[in-house]
C-alpha positions in Angstrom: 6.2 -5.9 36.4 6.5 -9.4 35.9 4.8 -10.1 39.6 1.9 -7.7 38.7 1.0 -9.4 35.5 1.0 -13.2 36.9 -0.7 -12.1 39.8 -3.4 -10.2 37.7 -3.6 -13.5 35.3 -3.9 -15.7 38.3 -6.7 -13.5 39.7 -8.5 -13.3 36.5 -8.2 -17.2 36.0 -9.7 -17.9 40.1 -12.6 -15.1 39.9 -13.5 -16.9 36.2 -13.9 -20.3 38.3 -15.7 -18.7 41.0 -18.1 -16.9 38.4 -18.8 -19.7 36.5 -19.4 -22.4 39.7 -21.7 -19.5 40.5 -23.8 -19.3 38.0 -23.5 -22.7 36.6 -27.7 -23.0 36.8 -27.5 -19.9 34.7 -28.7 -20.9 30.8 -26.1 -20.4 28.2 -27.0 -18.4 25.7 -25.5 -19.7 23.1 -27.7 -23.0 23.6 -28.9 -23.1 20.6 -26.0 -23.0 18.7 -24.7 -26.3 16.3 -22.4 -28.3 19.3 -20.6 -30.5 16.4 -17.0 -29.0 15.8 -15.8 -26.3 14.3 -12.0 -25.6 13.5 -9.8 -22.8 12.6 -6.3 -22.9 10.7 -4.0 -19.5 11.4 -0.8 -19.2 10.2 0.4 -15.5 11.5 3.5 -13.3 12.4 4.8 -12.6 15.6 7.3 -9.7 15.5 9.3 -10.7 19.1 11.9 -8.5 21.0 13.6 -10.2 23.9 15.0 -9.4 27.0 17.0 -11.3 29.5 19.6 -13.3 30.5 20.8 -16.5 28.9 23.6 -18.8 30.5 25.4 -21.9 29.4 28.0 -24.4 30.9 27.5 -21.5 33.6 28.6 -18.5 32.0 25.7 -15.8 31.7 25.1 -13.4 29.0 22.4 -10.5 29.0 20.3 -10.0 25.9 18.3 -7.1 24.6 16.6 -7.6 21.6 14.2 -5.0 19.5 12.1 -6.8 17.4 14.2 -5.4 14.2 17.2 -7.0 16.2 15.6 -10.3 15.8 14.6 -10.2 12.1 18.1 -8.5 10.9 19.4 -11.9 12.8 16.4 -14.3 11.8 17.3 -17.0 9.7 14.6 -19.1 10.0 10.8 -18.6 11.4 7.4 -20.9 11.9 4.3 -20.1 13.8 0.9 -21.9 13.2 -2.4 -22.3 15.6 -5.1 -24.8 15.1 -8.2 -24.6 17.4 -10.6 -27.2 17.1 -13.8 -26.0 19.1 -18.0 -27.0 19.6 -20.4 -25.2 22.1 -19.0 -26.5 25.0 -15.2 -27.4 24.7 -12.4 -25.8 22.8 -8.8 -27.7 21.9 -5.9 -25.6 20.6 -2.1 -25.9 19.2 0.2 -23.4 18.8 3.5 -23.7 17.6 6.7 -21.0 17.6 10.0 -22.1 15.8 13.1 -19.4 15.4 16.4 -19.4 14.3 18.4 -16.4 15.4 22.1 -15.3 16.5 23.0 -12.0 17.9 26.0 -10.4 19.9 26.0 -9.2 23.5 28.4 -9.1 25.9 28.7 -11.0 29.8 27.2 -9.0 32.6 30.7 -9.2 34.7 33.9 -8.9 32.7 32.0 -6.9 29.7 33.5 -8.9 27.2 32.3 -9.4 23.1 29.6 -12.6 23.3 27.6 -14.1 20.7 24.9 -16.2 21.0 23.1 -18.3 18.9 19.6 -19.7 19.4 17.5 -22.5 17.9 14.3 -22.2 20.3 10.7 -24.4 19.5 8.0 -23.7 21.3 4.4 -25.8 21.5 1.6 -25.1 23.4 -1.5 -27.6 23.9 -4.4 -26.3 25.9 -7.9 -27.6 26.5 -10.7 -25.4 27.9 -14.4 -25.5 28.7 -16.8 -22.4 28.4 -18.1 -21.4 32.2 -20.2 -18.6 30.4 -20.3 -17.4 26.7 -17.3 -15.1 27.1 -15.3 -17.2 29.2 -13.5 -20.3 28.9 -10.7 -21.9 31.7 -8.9 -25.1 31.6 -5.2 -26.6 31.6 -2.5 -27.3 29.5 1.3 -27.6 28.7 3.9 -26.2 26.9 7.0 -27.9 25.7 10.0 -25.4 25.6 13.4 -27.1 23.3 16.4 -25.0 23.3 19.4 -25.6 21.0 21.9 -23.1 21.7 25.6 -21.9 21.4 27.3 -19.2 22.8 31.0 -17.7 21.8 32.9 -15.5 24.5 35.3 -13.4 22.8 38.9 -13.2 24.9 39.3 -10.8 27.7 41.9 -7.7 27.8 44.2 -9.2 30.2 44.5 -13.0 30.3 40.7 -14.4 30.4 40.3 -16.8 27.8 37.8 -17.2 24.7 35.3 -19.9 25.5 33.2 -22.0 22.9 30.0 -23.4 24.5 26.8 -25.5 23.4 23.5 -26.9 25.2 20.2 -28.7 24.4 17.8 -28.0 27.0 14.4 -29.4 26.5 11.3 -29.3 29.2 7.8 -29.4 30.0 5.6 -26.9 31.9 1.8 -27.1 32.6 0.1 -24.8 32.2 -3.2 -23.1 33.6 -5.5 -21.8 31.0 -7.9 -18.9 30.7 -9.5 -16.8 27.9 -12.3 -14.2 27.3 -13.8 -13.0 24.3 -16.7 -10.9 23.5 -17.8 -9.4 20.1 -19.3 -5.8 19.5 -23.3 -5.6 19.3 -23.0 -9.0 16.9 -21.0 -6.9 14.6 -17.5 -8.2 12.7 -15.6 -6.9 15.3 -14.4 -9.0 18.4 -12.0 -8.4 21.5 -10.6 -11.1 23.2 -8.1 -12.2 25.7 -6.0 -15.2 26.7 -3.7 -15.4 29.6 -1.6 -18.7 31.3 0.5 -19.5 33.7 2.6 -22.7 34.6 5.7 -24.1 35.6 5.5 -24.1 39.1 9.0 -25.9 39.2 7.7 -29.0 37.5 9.7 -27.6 34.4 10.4 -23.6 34.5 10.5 -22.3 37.7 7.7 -19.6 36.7 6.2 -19.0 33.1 3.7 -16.7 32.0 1.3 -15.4 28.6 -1.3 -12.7 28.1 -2.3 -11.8 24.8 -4.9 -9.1 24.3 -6.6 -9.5 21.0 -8.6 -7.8 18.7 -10.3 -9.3 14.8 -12.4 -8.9 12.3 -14.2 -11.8 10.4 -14.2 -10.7 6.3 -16.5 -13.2 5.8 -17.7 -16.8 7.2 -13.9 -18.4 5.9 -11.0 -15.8 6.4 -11.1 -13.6 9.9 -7.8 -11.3 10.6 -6.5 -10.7 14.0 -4.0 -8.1 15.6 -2.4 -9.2 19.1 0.0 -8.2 21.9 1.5 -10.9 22.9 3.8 -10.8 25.9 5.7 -14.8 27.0 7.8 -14.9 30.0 10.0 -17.8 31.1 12.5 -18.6 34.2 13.9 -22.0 33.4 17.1 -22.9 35.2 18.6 -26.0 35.8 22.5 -27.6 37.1 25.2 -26.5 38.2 28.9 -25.2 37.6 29.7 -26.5 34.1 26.4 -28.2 33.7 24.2 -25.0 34.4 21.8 -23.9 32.0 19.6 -20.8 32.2 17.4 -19.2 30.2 15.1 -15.9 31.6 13.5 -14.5 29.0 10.7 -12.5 28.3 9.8 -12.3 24.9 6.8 -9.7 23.7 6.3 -8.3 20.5 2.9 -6.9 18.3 1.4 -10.1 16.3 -0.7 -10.4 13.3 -2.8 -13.6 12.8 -4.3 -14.7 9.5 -7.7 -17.5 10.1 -9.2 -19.5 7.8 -12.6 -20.9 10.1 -13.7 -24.3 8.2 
């Protein structure tokens, strides 16, 4: 599943090039539109489950999260976009923080594990409009990891184990979106996709994020989202490994103010 969807993101982001070099000659047809900037504030909620594997000092530990998994264990959450955008060029932030701990258990021996995340997420991205629905470009995200991870004793003569790691890297990232409204109406449905890594900091990571909102008036607009992130990051060895394969994907609601 995770091959399908990069492979239909990457596809999506190529054919968007080709379209756009295409018809570059062709007049945009929002033209006339103001080109100063425009900007958008959006605090919103992200309800996450996770699934995975997570390892440390090199012992591994699956994890299978519902999102009521993860807020019975949250105790501390932060998410905020700003999009900064004119008729040509758009420049967004988006920032994830959580604070959660849950039990699991190692994939081998079976035994009691708990492990305890502090995980920060920000994303940067610039893009430039080929068409009026479609925008490509580049960006990065930076991906800091602060995590612990307990191993209760086994039955016979395994040991407990006590581990921590900070991990912290970089991935760039390549960008697309689509977005298209309904007959000028309130309603819009839109679509943004990346992909990155390529082993300069995750080995592979991925986004899509179908979208749909509806503008209350010329300030406050309201979004609903599925947002699906997925991330291979290992690196060292032995005691020094680190590993964290996650995908995270979860329904999100997103509340912007357009100013």
């Amino acid at each position: 599943m995770k091959r399908i969807s990069t492979f239909c993101l990457l596809t999506l982001f190529l054919s968007g090039i080709a379209y756009g070099q295409n018809d570059i000659t062709q007049k945009d047809s929002d033209s006339s539109e103001d080109s100063g900037w425009n900007f958008i504030a959006a605090p919103y909620l992200l309800f996450p489950g996770m699934n995975g594997q997570v390892a440390m000092r090199g012992i591994p530990v699956d994890v299978d999260l519902s999102a009521g998994d993860i807020f019975d264990n949250l105790d501390f959450g932060m998410m905020l976009y700003f999009e900064a955008t004119n008729d040509k060029w758009a420049l967004t932030f988006d920032g994830l923080y959580m604070n959660l701990g849950r039990r699991g258990e190692t994939p081998i021996t079976g035994r009691e594990a708990r492990v305890d995340l502090k995980q920060l997420a920000i994303d940067v991205k610039g893009m430039y409009r080929l068409l009026h629905w479609l925008e490509a470009g580049v960006g990065f995200r930076v991906n800091v990891i602060d995590g612990s991870l307990n191993v209760a004793e086994g039955e016979i003569i395994l040991p407990g184990n006590k581990v921590s790691m900070n991990q912290s890297w970089f991935d760039p990232l390549l960008v697309t979106r689509a977005r298209t409204d309904f007959n000028g109406s309130n309603w819009s449905l839109s679509f943004l996709g990346d992909i990155g890594g390529f082993g300069v900091g995750s080995d592979f990571t991925w986004q899509a994020k179908p979208y749909v909102g509806y503008r209350f008036s010329k300030l406050f607009e309201m979004t609903a989202a599925y947002r699906w992130i997925g991330i291979d990051y290992e690196t060292g060895k032995g005691q020094d490994n680190f590993k964290y394969d996650m995908t995270i994907s979860g329904p999100e609601v997103g509340f912007l103010f357009h100013f």
